[in-house]
Steps between C-alpha positions, in 0.01 A plus 500: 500500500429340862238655700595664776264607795541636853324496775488772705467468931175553597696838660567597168144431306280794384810718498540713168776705417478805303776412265459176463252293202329156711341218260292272688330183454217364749402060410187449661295117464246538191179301455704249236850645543755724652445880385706767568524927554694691321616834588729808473588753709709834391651748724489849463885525499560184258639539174347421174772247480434298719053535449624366192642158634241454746220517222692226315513288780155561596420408119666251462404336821161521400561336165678189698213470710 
């Protein structure tokens, strides 16, 4: 599966919507090399569906990394 990421307009950032499931990652510059946040972030109106999918990916991610 290709990765696919967007980036969101700087209008746009720190926006959350209440139905809606985010998965984020954050690179930074290590001491040796590149290390990375991982995060999640659930709505209150999102369904268990798609929590589900956004855990994997999160998972996953982490395991590439």
């Amino acid at each position: 599966m290709a990765k696919r990421r967007n980036n969101f307009l700087a209008s746009d950032q720190a926006k959350f919507y209440s139905g809606d499931c985010y998965f984020f990652q954050y690179s930074y510059p290590g001491d040796d090399k590149e290390e990375h946040l991982i995060g999640t972030w659930f709505g209150k109106k999102s369904v268990e569906v798609a929590k589900i999918k956004v855990e994997y990916i999160a998972l996953r991610e982490d395991v590439i990394l």
